[in-house]
N, C-alpha and C positions, 0 to 999 in steps of 0.2 A: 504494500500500500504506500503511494507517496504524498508527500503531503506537502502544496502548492506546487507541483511539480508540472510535466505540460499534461493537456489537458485531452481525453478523448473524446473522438468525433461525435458521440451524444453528448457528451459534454461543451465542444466547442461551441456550439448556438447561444445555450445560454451564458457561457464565460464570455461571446463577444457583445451577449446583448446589455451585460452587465460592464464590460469594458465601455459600451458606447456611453452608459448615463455617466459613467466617473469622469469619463472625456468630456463632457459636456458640460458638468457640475461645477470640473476643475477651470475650465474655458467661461465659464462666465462669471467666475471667482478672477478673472486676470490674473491666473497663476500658471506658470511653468512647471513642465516635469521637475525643472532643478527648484521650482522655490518651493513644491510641496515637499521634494527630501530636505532641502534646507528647514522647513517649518517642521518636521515629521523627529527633529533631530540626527538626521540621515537612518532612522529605524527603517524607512523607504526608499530605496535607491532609485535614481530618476530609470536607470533602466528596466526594474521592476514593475515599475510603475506603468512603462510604457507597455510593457507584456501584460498587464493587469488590460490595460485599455485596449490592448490589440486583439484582446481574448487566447493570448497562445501560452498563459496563463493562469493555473484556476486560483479561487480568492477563497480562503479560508473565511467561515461564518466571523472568527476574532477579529482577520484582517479588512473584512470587510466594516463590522464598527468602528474598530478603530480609525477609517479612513472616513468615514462618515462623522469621527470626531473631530477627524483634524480640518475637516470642510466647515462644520459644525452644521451638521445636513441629517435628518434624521436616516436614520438605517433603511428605512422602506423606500426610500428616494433612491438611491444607489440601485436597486434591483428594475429590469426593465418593463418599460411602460407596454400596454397594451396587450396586454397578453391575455389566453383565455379564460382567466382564472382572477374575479377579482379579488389581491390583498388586500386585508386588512389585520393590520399588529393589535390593533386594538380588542379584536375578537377573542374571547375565550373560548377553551375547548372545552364543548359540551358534558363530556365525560371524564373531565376532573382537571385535575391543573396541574400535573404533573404525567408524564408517560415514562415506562422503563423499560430498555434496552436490553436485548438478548443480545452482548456482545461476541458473544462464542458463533452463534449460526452469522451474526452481522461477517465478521471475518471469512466465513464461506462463502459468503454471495459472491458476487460477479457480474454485478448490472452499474447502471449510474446511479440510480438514485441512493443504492447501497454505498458506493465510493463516497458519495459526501456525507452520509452519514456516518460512514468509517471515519471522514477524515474531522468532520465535526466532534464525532465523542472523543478522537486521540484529542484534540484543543483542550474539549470540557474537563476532561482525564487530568491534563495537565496542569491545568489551573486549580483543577480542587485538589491535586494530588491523590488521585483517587485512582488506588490502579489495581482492583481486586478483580479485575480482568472478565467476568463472570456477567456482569451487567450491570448498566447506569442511569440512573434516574436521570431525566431531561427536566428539570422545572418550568412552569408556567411561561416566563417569559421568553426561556432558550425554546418553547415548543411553538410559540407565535415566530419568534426567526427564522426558524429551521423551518415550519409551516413555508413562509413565504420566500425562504431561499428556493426551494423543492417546488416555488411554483403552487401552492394550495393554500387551504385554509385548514384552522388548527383540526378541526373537525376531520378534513380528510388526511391528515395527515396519520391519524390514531389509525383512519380504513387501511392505508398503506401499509405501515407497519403491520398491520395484521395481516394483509396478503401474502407481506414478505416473510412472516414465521419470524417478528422481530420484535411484537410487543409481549413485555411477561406481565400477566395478571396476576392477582392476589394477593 
């Protein structure tokens, strides 16, 4: 599994559709590749950055806040306009506010939407230091992002996961 690494061809639509708003965000902010790595503390390399926008890039759910920080541009903005599915962060998930993670079967998949989910809970892992490898709770707010990174609402996002043999009840 990699994680920001280049991006595959189910993946590339949406990593360039998500490149075009950052581009466009960053462009009408009057900012250069070099002045958001200057402003970023160079955490962003202007070259990354450009791969971020070109879509030959994918953008971690973190990397993509955080970029949404340094814009000061809410997170839902960043992901691309017009699509069939309309987001909403503000939406709660009808059957509870928290969802959890079979990460054992998640690591067997082999599709896309499983890739960012892979690569989403190594982040969430990493930040809570939580590596009991076995399964991980997604909280309320991380399940509205993740919702509308994946293109859905919190509601279908729980349907997904149960398709994929990846939410654990109980």
């Amino acid at each position: 599994m990699e994680s920001e690494g280049r991006v595959s061809i189910q993946e590339g639509r949406v990593s360039a559709q998500i490149g075009e708003r950052l581009r466009v965000i960053r462009r009408q902010q009057g900012l250069s590749l070099h002045d958001v790595e200057a402003r970023s503390g160079h955490e962003f390399k202007a070259s990354v950055l450009g791969a971020y926008e070109r879509g030959e890039r994918a953008l971690s759910v973190s990397r993509l806040l955080r970029l949404g920080d340094l814009y000061d541009v809410p997170p839902d903005q960043l992901l691309p306009r017009g699509t069939d599915v309309e987001i909403d962060l503000t939406q709660e998930p009808a059957d509870g506010h928290t969802l959890t993670l079979d990460l054992v079967r998640l690591s067997q998949l082999k599709e896309p939407d499983a890739e960012v989910l892979a690569r989403y809970a190594s982040t969430i892992q990493l930040q809570r230091q939580d590596f009991n490898g076995r399964m991980l709770t997604i909280r309320r707010d991380d399940v509205r992002v993740l919702a509308a990174v994946l293109g859905r609402t919190p509601d279908n996002l729980g349907q997904r996961l149960d398709e994929l043999g990846l939410r654990v009840t109980g």
